[in-house]
N, C-alpha and C positions, 0 to 999 in steps of 0.2 A: 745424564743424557736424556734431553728429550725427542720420546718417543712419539708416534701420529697416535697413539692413542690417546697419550696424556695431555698432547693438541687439542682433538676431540672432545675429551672430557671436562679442557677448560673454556672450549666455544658453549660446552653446554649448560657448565654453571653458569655463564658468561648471559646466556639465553633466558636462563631461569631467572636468570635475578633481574634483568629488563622487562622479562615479563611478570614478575613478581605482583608490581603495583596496580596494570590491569586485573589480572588474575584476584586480586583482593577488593578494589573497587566493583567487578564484576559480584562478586560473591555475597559482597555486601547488600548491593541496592539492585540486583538481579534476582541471583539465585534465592538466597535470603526470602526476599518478598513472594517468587512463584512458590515458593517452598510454602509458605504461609497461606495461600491462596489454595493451594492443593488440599492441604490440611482442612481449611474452612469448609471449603467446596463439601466434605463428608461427616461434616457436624450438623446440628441441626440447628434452626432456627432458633435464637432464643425469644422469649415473648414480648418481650419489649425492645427487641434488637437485640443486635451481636449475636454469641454465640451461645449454646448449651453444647458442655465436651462427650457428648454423645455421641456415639459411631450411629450418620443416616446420611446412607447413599443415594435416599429417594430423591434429593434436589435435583438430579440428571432426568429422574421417569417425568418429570413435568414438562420437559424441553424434548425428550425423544422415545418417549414412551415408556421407558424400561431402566430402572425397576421402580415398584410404585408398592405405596404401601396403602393403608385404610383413608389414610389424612392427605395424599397427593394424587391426582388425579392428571392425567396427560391431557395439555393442553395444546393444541394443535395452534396457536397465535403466535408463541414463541417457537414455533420452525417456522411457520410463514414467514414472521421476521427477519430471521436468521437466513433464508433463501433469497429473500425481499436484499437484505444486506450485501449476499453475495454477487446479487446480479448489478445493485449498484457499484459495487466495487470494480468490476467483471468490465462493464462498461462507462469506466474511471479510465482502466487502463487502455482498452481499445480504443479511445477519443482522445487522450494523451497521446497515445502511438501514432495516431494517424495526422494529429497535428506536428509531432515533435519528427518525426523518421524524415521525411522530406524537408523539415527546418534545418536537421543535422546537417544534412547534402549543401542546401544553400549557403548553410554557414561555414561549411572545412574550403568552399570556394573561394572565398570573401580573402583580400589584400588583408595582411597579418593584424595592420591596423584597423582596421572595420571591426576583424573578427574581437581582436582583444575589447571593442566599444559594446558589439552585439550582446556577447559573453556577459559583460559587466549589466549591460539589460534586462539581460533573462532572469539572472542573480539578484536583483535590485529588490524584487518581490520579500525577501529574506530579510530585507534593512526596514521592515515597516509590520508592526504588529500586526498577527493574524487575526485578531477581532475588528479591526480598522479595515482591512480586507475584506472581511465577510460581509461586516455592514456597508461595505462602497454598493457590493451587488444587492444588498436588500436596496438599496435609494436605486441602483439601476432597474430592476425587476418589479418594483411595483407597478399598481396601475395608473399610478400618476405620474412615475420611473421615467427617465430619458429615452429609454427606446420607445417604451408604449406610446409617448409623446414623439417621437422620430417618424415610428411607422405611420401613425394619425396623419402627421403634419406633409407625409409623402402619400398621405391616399391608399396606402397598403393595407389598412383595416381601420373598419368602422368605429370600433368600438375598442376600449385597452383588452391586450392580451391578459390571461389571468395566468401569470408567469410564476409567480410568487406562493411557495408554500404547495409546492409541488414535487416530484422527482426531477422534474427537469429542470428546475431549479439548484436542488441537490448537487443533481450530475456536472450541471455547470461549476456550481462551486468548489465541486472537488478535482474537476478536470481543474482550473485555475490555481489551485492550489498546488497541486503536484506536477503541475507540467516542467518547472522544472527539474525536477527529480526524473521524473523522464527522460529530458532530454540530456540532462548530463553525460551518463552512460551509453545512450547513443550515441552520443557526438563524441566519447573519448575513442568510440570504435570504429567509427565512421573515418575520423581524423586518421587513423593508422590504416586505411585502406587499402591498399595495395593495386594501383589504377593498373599497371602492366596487364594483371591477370584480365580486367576488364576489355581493353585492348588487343588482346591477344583470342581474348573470346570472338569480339569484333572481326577481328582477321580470320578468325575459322569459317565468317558465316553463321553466326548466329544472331538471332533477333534481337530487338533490344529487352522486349520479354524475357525469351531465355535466359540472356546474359543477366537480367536481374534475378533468375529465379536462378541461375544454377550456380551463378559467381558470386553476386553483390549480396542476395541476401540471406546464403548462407555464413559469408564472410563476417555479416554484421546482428548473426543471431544472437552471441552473447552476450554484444548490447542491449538488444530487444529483451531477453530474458530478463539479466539484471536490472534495468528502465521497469519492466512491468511486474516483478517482483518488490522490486524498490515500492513501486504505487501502488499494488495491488497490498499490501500488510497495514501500512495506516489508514488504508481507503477502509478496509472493513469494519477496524475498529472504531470508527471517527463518531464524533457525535457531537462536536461541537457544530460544524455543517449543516446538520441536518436541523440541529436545535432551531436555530437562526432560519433556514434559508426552508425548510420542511414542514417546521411549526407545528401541530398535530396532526399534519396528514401522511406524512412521512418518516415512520418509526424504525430506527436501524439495531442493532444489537448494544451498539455503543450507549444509545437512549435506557435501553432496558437497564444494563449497568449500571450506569448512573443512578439510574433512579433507588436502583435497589440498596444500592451501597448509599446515597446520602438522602431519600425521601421514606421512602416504608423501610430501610434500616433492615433486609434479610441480605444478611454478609453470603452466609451459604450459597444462596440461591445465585448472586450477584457474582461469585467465586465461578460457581458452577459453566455460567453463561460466558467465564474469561476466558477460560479454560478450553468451552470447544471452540473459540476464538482461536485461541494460540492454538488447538490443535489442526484446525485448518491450514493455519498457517505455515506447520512444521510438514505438514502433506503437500502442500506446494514446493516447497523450501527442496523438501527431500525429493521431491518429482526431477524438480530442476537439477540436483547434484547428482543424481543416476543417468538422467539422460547428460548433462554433461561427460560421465563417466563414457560414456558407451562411446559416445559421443569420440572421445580422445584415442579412447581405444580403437576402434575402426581409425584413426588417421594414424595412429601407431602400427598397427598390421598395415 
C-alpha cells in the first residue's frame, strides 16, 4: 500500500534528481571558482605574479584601510573608485527605469500583434555582438559623431560636444545596454495588472496621482525591484563599457580587476577587489529578499 508519505518521499527523489544536473554545473563553474577567489584573495602576492601560499589578509587594508601591515599602505583611489562604480551603476538603473516604467504601460496596451513586433524590438539588441554595440556609440559620440554633426548642422552649438570618454558617456552605454533587462521584468508585471483595482480607485475619487502611488505602483514594485537588481549587478561590475566608451578618465572596479588579474599579474589584490564586488551585491540581493519578506507578511496578517 502506498502511503502520502512514500508519495512525498518519491516527489522528492524525483526533485533531487532534476535538480541534480544544475546543482553540479553550478558547483563546478560557480562555487568552485568563488571558492578559489576567496582563498587567493588571503594569499600574498607572489613576485612575479600569482600567488605565494602564505596566509596575508593585508590585500583588503589597501581598499578599506584595515588591516595593513609594514608593505601595504591604504590607498584612498581605490574606494574612490569603487564609490565612483557605485554611483554609476546607481544611475544605470534609475535612467533604465525611467525610460523602461512608462514603455512597459505603452506596450501591455498595444493590439497583441504590435505587442508581439515591439517585444521582438526590444530583444533584437541580444542577436548582435556587444563589441559591435559599444563601438556603434564610440562612431555616434565622437566629435566628429553623428550627433555632434546633427546638433552643428541645427545651430544648437557651436563647436562638437566633448561626449566621448566621459561618465556620460559611460552611463549612456550602460543604460543601452541593459535597458532591456529592465524592461523585461517590468512589463512581465505590468502585463499582469489588475486594471479593476485602478478603476475602482477612480470611482472612490482619487486622483490620478494617488491612484498611481497607492494602486499602480505598488502593484508593480516587484518588477521595479527585480528590473533594477537585474541592472544594477552587471552595471557595477562591467568594464568592458567603460574600457571603450570611458577610456582613461573613467575608471570603474571592473577596470581595476582586469588590470590586476591580466596586466601587473596580483591575483590576491584582484580576488580581493571581486570579492567586495560580490559583497555588495549579496547586500542588495539580501535588502531585497527581507523587504519582500516583510513585505508578504503584512499582506498575510
Amino acid at each position: 500500500m502506498i502511503t502520502g508519505k512514500t508519495v512525498q518521499s518519491r516527489k522528492t527523489q524525483a526533485l533531487l534528481l532534476l535538480l541534480s544536473p544544475v546543482t553540479l554545473l553550478l558547483g563546478a563553474f560557480f562555487l568552485i571558482p568563488l571558492g578559489i577567489m576567496v582563498v587567493y584573495s588571503f594569499l600574498e602576492p607572489g613576485l612575479y605574479g600569482g600567488v605565494e601560499w602564505t596566509w596575508y589578509p593585508y590585500n583588503y587594508g589597501r581598499i578599506i584601510g584595515w588591516p595593513l601591515n609594514d608593505y601595504e599602505t591604504f590607498q584612498p583611489i581605490y574606494l574612490s573608485i569603487f564609490l565612483s562604480s557605485l554611483k554609476i551603476a546607481c544611475l544605470t538603473v534609475i535612467f533604465s527605469l525611467l525610460i523602461c516604467y512608462p514603455a512597459a504601460f505603452w506596450v501591455s496596451r498595444m493590439s497583441e500583434r504590435r505587442k508581439g513586433l515591439v517585444l521582438f524590438l526590444i530583444t533584437l539588441p541580444f542577436f548582435a555582438n556587444l563589441l559591435v554595440r559599444i563601438y556603434a556609440w564610440l562612431l555616434l559620440l565622437r566629435p566628429t559623431g553623428f550627433i555632434n554633426m546633427a546638433l552643428q548642422s541645427i545651430g544648437l552649438v557651436a563647436q562638437p560636444l566633448d561626449m566621448l570618454f566621459s561618465s556620460f558617456a559611460v552611463i549612456v552605454g550602460m543604460v543601452y545596454i541593459f535597458t532591456p533587462f529592465m524592461f523585461l521584468p517590468i512589463y512581465a508585471n505590468v502585463e499582469k495588472l489588475d486594471y479593476s483595482l485602478v478603476r475602482a480607485s477612480q470611482d472612490l475619487g482619487a486622483t490620478p496621482l494617488q491612484t498611481f502611488l497607492r494602486v499602480i505602483l505598488p502593484l508593480t514594485l516587484p518588477g521595479i525591484a527585480g528590473g533594477s537588481i537585474i541592472v544594477f549587478i552587471p552595471a557595477l561590475g562591467n568594464f568592458i563599457v567603460p574600457s571603450f566608451l570611458g577610456g582613461s578618465k573613467v575608471q570603474m572596479t571592473g577596470n581595476l580587476i582586469e588590470r590586476s588579474f591580466l596586466q601587473s599579474r596580483d591575483w590576491p589584490f584582484g580576488a580581493a577587489l571581486a570579492l567586495l564586488i560580490m559583497a555588495s551585491v549579496v547586500l542588495v540581493v539580501m535588502f531585497q529578499v527581507v523587504r519582500s519578506s516583510r513585505a508578504q507578511a503584512r499582506g498575510a496578517a
